[in-house]
N, CA, C and O atoms as a GROMACS GRO file, in nm:
protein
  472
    1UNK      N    1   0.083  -0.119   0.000
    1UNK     CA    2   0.000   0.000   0.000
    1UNK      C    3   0.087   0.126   0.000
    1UNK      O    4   0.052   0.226  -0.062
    2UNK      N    5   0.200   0.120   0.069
    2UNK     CA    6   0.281   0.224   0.073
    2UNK      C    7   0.358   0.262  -0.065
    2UNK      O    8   0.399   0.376  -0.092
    3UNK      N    9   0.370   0.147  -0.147
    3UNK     CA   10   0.447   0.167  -0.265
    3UNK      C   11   0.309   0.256  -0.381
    3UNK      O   12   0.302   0.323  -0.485
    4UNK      N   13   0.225   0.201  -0.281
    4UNK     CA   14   0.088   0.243  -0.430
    4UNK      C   15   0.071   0.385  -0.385
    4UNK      O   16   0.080   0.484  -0.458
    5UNK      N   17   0.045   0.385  -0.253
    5UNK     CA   18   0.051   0.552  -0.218
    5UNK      C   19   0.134   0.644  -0.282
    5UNK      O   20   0.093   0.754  -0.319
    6UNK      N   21   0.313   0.582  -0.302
    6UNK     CA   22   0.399   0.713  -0.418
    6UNK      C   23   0.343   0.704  -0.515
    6UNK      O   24   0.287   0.804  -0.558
    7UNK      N   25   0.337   0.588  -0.584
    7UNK     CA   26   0.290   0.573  -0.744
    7UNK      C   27   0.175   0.678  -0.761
    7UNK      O   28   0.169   0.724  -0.876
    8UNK      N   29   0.109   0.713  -0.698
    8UNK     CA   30  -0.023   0.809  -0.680
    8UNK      C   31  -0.012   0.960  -0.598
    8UNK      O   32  -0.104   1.041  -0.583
    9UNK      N   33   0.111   0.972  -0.557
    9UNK     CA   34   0.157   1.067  -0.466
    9UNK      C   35   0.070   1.244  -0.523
    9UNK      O   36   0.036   1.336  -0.449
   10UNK      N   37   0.061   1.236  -0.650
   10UNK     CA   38   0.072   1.363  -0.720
   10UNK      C   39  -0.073   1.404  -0.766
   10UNK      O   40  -0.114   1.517  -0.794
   11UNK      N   41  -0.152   1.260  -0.766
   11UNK     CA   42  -0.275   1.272  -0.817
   11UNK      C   43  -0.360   1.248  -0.693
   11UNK      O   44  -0.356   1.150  -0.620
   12UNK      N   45  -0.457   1.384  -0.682
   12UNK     CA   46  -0.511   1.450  -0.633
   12UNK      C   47  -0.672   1.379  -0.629
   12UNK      O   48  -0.741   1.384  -0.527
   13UNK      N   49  -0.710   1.323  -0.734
   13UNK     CA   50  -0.857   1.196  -0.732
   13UNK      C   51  -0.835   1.067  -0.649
   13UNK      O   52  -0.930   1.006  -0.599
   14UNK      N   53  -0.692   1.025  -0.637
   14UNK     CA   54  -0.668   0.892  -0.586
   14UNK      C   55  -0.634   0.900  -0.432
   14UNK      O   56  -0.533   0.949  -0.380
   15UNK      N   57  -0.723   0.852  -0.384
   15UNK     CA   58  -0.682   0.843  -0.215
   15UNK      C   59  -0.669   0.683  -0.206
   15UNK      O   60  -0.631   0.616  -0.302
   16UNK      N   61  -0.709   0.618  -0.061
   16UNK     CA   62  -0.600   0.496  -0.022
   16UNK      C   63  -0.684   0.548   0.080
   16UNK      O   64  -0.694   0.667   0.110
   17UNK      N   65  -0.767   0.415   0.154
   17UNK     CA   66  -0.830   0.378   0.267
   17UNK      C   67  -0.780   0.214   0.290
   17UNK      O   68  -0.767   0.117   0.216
   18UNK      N   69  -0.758   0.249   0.461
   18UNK     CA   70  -0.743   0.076   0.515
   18UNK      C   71  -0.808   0.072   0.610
   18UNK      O   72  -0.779   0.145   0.704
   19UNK      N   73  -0.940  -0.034   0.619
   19UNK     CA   74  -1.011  -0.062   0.715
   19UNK      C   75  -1.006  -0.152   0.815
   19UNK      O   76  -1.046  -0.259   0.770
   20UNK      N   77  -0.965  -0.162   0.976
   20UNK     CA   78  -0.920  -0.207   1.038
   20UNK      C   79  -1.052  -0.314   1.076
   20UNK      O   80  -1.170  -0.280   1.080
   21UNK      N   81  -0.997  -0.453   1.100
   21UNK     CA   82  -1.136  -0.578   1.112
   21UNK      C   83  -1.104  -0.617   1.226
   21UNK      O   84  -1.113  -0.737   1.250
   22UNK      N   85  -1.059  -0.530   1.322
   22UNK     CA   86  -1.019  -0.595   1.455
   22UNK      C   87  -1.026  -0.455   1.532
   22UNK      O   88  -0.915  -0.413   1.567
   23UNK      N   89  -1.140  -0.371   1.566
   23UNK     CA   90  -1.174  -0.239   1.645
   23UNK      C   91  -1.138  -0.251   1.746
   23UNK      O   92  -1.108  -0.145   1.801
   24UNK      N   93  -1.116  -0.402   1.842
   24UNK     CA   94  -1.095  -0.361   1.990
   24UNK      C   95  -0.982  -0.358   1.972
   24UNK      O   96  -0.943  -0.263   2.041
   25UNK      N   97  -0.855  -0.423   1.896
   25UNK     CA   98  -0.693  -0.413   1.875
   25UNK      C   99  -0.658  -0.311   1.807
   25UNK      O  100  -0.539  -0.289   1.827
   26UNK      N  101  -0.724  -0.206   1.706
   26UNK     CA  102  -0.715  -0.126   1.626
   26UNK      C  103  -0.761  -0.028   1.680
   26UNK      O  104  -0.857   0.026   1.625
   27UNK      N  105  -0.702   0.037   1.821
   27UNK     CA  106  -0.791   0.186   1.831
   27UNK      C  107  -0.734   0.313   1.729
   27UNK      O  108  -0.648   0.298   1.642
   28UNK      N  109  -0.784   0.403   1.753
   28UNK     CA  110  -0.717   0.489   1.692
   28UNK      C  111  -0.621   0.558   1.704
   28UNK      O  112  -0.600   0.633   1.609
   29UNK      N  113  -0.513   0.562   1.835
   29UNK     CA  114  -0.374   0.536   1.822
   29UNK      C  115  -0.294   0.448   1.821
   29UNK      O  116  -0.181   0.473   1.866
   30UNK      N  117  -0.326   0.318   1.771
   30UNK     CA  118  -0.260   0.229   1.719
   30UNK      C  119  -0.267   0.229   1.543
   30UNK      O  120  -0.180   0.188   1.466
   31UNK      N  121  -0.414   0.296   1.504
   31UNK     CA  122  -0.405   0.303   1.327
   31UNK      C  123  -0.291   0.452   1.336
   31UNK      O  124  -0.203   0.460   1.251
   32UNK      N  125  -0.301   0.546   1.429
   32UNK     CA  126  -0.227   0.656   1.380
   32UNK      C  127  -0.071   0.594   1.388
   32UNK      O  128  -0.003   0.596   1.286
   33UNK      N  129  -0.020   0.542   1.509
   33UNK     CA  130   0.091   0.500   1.451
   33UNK      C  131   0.149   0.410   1.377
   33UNK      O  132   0.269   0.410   1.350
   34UNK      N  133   0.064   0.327   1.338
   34UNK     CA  134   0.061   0.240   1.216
   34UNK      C  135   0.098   0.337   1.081
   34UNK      O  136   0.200   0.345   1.013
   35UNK      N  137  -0.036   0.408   1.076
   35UNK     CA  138  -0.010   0.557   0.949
   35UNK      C  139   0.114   0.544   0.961
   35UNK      O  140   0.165   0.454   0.894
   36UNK      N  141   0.205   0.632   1.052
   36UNK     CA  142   0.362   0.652   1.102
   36UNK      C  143   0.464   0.571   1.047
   36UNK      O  144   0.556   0.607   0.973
   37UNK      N  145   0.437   0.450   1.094
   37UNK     CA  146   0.522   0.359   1.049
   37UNK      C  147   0.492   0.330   0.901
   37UNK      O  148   0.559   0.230   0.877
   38UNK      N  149   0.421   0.370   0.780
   38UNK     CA  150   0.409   0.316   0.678
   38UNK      C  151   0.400   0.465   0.596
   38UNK      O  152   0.347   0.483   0.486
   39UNK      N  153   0.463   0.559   0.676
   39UNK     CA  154   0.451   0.640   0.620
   39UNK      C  155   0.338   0.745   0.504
   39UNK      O  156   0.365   0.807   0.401
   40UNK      N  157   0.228   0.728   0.569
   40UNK     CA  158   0.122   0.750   0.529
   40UNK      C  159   0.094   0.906   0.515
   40UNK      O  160   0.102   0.989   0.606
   41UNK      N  161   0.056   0.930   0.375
   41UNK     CA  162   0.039   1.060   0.402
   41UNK      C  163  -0.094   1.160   0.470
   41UNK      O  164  -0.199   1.106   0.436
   42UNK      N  165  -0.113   1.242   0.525
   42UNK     CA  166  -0.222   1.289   0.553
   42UNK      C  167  -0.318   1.335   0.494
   42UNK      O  168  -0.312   1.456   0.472
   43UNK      N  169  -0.433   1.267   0.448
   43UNK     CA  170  -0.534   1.292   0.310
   43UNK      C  171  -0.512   1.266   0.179
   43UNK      O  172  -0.570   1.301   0.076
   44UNK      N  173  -0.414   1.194   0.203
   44UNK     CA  174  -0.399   1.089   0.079
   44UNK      C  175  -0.463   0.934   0.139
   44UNK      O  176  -0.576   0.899   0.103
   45UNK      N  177  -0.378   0.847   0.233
   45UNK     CA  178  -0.426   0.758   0.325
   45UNK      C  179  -0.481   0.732   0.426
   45UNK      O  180  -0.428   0.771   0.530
   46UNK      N  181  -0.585   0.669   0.430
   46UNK     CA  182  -0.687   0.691   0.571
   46UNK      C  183  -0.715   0.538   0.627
   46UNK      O  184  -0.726   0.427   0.576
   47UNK      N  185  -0.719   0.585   0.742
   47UNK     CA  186  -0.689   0.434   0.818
   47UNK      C  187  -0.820   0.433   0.911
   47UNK      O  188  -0.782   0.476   1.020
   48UNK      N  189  -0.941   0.407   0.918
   48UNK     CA  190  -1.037   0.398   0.963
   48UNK      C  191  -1.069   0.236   1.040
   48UNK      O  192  -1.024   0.122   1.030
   49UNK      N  193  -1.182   0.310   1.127
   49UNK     CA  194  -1.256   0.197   1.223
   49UNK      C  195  -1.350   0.263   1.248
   49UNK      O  196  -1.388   0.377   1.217
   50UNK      N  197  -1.422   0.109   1.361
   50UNK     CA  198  -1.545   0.173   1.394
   50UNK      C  199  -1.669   0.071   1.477
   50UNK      O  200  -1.631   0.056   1.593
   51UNK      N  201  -1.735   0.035   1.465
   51UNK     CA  202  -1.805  -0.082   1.528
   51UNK      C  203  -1.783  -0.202   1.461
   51UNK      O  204  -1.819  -0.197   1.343
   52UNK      N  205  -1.724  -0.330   1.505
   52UNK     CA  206  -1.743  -0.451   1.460
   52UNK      C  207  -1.856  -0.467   1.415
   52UNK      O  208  -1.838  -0.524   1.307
   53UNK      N  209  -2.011  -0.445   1.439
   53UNK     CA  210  -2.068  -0.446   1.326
   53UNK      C  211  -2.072  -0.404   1.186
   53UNK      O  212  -2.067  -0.459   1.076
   54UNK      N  213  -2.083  -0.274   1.236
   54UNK     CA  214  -2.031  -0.160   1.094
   54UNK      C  215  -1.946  -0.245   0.994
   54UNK      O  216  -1.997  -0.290   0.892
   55UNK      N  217  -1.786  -0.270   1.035
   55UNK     CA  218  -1.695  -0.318   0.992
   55UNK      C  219  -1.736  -0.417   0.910
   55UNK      O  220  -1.709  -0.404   0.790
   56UNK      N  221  -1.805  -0.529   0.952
   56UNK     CA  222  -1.828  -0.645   0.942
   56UNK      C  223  -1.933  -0.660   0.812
   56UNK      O  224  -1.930  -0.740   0.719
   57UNK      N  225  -2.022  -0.558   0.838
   57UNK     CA  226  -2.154  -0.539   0.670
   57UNK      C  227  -2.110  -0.461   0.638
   57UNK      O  228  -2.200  -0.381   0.665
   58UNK      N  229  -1.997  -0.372   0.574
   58UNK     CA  230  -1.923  -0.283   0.528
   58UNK      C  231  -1.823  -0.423   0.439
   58UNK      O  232  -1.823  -0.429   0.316
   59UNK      N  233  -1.772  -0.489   0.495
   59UNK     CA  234  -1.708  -0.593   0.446
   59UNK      C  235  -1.728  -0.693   0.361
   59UNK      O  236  -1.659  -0.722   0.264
   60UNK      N  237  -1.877  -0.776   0.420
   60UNK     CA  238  -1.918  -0.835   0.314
   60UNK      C  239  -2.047  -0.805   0.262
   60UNK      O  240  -2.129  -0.880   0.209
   61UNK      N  241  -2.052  -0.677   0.288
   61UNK     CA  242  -2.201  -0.615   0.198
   61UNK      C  243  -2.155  -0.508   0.111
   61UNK      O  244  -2.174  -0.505  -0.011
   62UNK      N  245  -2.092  -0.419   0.182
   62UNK     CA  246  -2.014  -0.366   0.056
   62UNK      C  247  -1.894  -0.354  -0.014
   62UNK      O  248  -1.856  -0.268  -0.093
   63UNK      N  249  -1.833  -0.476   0.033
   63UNK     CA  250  -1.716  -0.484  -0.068
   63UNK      C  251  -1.737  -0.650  -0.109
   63UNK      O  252  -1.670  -0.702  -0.198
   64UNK      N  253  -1.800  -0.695  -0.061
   64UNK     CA  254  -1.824  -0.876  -0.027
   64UNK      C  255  -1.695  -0.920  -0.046
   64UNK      O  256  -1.649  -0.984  -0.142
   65UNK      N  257  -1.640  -0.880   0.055
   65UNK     CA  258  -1.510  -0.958   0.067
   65UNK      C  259  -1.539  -1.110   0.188
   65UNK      O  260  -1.650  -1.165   0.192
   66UNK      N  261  -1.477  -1.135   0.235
   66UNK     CA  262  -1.516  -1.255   0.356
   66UNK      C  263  -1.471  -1.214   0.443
   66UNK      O  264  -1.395  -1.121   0.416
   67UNK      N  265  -1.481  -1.244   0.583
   67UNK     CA  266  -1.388  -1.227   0.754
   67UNK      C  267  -1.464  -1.305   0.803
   67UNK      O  268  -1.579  -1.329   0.766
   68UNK      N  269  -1.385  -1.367   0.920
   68UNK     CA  270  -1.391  -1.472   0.974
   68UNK      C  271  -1.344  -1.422   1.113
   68UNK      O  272  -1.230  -1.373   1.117
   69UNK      N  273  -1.408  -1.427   1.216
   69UNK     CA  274  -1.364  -1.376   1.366
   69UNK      C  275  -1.430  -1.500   1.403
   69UNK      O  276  -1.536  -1.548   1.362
   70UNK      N  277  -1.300  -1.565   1.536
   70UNK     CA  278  -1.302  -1.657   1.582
   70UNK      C  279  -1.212  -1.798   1.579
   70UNK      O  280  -1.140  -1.850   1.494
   71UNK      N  281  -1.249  -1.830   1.701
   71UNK     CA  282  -1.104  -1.931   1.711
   71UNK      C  283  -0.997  -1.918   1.774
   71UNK      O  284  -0.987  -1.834   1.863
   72UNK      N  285  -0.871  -2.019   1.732
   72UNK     CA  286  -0.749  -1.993   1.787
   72UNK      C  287  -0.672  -1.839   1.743
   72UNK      O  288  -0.600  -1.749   1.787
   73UNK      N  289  -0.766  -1.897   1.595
   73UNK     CA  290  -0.685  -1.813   1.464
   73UNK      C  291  -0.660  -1.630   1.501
   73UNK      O  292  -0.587  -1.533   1.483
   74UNK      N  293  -0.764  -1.672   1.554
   74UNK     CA  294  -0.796  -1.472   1.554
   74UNK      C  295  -0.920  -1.444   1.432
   74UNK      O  296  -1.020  -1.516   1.420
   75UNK      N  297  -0.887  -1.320   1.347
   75UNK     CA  298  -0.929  -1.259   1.306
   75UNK      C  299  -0.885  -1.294   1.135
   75UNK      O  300  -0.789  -1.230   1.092
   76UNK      N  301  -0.952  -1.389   1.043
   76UNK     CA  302  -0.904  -1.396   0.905
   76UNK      C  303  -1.020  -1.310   0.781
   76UNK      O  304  -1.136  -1.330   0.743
   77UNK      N  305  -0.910  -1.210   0.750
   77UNK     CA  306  -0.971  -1.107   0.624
   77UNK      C  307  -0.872  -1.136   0.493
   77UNK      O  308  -0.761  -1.185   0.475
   78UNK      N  309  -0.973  -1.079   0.415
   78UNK     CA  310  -0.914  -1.109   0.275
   78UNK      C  311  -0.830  -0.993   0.264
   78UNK      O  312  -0.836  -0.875   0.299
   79UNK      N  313  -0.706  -1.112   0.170
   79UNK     CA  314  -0.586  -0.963   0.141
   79UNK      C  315  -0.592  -0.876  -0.013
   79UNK      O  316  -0.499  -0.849  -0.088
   80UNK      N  317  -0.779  -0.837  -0.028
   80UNK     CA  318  -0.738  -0.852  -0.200
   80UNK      C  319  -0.738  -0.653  -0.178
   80UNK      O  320  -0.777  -0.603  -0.072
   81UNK      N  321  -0.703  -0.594  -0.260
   81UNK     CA  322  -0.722  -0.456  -0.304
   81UNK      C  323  -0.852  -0.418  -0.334
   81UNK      O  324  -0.895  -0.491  -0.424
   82UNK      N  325  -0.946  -0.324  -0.294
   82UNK     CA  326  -1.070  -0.354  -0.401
   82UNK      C  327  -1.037  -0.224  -0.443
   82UNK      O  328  -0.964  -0.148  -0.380
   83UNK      N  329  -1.104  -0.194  -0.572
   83UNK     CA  330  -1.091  -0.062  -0.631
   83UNK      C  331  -1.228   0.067  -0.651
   83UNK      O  332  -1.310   0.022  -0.731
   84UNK      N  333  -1.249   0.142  -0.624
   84UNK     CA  334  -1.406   0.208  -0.597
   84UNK      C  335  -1.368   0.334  -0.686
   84UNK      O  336  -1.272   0.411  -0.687
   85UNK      N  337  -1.485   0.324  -0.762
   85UNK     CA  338  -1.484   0.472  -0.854
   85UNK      C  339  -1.497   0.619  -0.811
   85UNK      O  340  -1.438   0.648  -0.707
   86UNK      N  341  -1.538   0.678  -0.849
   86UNK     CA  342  -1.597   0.870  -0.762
   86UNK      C  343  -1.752   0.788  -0.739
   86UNK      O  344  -1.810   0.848  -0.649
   87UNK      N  345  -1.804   0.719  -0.770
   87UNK     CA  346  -1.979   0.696  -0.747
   87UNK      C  347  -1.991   0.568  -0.640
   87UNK      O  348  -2.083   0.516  -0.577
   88UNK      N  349  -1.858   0.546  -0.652
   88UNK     CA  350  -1.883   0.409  -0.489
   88UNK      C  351  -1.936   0.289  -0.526
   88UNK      O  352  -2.000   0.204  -0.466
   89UNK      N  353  -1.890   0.302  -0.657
   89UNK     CA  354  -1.928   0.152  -0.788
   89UNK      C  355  -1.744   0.090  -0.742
   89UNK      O  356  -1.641   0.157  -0.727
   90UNK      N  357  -1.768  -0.056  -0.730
   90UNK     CA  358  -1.648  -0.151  -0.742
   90UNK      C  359  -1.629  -0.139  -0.871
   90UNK      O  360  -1.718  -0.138  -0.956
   91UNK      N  361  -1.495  -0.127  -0.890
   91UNK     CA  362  -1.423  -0.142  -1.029
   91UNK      C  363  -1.360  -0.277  -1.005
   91UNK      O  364  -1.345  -0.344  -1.108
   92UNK      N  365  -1.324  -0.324  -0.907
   92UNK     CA  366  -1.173  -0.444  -0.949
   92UNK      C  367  -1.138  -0.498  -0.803
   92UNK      O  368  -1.145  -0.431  -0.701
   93UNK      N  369  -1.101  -0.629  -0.811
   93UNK     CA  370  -1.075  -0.658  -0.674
   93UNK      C  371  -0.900  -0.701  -0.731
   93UNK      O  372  -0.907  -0.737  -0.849
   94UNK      N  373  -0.799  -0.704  -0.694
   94UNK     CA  374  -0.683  -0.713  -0.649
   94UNK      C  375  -0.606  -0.824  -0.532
   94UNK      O  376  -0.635  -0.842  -0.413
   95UNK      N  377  -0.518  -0.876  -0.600
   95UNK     CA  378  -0.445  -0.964  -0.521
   95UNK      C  379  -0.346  -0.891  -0.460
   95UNK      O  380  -0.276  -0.825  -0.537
   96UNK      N  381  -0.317  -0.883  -0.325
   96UNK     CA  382  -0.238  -0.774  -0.271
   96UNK      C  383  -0.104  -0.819  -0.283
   96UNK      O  384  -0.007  -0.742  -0.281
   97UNK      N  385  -0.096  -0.959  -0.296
   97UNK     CA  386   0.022  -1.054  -0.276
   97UNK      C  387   0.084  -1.117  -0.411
   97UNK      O  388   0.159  -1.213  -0.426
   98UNK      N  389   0.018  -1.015  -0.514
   98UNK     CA  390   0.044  -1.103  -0.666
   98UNK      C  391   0.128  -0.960  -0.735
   98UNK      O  392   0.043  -0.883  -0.780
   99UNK      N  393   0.219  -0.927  -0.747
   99UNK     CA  394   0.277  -0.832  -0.808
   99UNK      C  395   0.173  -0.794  -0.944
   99UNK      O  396   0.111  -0.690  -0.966
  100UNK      N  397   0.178  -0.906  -1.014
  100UNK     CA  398   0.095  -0.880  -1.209
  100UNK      C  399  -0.042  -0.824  -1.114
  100UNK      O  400  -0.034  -0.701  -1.109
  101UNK      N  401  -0.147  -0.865  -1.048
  101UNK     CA  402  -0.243  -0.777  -0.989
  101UNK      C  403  -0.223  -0.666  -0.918
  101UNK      O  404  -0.328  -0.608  -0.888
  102UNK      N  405  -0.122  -0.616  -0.880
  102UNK     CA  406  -0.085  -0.478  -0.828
  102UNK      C  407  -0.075  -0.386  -0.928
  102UNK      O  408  -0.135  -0.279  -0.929
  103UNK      N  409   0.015  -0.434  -1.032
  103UNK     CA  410   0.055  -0.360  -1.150
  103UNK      C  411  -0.084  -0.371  -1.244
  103UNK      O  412  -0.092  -0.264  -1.305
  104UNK      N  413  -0.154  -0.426  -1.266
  104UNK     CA  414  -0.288  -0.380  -1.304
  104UNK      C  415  -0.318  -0.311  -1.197
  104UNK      O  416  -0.283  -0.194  -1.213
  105UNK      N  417  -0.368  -0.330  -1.092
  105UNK     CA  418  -0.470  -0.211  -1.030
  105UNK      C  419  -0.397  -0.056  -1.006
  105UNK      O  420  -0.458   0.039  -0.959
  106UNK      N  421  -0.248  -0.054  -1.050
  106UNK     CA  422  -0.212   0.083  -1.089
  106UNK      C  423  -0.223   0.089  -1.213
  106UNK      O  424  -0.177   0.201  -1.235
  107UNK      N  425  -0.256   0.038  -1.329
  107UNK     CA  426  -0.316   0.059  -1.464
  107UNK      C  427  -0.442   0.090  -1.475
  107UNK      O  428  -0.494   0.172  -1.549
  108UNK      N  429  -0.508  -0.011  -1.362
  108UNK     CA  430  -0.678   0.035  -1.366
  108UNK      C  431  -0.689   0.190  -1.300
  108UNK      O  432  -0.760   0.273  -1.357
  109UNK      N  433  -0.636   0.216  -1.210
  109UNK     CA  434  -0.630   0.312  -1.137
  109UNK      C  435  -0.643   0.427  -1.206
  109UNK      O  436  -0.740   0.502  -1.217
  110UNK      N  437  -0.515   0.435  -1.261
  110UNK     CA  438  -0.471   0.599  -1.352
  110UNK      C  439  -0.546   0.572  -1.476
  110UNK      O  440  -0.529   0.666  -1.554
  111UNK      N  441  -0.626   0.474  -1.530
  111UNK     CA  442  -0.726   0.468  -1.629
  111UNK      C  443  -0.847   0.561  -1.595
  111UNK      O  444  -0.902   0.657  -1.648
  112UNK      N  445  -0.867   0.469  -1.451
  112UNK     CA  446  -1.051   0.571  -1.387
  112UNK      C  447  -0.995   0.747  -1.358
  112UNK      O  448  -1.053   0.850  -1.390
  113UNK      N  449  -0.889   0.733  -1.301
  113UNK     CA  450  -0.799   0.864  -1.234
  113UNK      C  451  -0.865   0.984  -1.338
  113UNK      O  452  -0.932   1.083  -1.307
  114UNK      N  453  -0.800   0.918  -1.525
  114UNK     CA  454  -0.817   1.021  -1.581
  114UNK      C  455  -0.952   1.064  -1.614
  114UNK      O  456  -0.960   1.186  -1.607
  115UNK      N  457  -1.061   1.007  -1.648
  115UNK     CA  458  -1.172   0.970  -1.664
  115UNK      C  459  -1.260   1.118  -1.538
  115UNK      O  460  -1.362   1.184  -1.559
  116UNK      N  461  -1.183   1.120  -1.443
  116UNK     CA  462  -1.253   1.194  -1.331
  116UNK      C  463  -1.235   1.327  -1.320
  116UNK      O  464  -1.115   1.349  -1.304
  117UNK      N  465  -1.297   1.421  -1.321
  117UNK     CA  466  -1.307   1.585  -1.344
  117UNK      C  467  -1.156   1.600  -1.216
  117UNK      O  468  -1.183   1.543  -1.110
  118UNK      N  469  -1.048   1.651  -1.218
  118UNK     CA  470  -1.018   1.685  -1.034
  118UNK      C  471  -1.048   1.759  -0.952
  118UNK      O  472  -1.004   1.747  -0.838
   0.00000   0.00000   0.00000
């Protein structure tokens, strides 16, 4: 995320949200120094929380991704990228862990990017 944040550093349509699936471990000075450590810029990247419910139909209602709370395991979320237009339409889901799907979703990206009034 941090590498996609420079790649986008300049353009002013593209922000970068990470939604935390674990609110009681994720307060909000643990996402701020997280920001810190990943060097996040201010209003470019946003690191949000909020009610484990919220979180939870935010997750698989509007991104339908999966999570799984419970167990030994902890807390299992999907590692994909999703991509959201200016209208809050999904464009693309992303393998976070697949380089060739990164490098598309910075192709898809600066495709919609230009497409958008700034």
């Amino acid at each position: 995320m941090k590498e996609l944040q420079q790649a986008f550093l300049l353009d002013p349509r593209t922000r970068f949200f990470s939604f935390s699936v674990d609110p009681e471990t994720d307060t909000p000075d643990v996402l701020r120094q997280y920001a810190r450590q990943y060097d996040a810029v201010p209003g470019k990247w946003f690191f949000l929380t909020g009610e484990r419910k919220a979180i939870d139909r935010l997750t698989r209602e509007g991104f339908h991704l999966a999570i799984d709370v419970g167990g030994d395991s902890g807390i299992v979320h999907s590692q994909k990228f999703v991509l959201i237009d200016h209208h809050a339409s999904i464009r693309g889901y992303y393998d976070s862990d697949d380089s060739d799907a990164v490098n598309n979703l910075v192709r898809d990206t600066r495709i919609l990017s230009r497409r958008v009034e700034p």
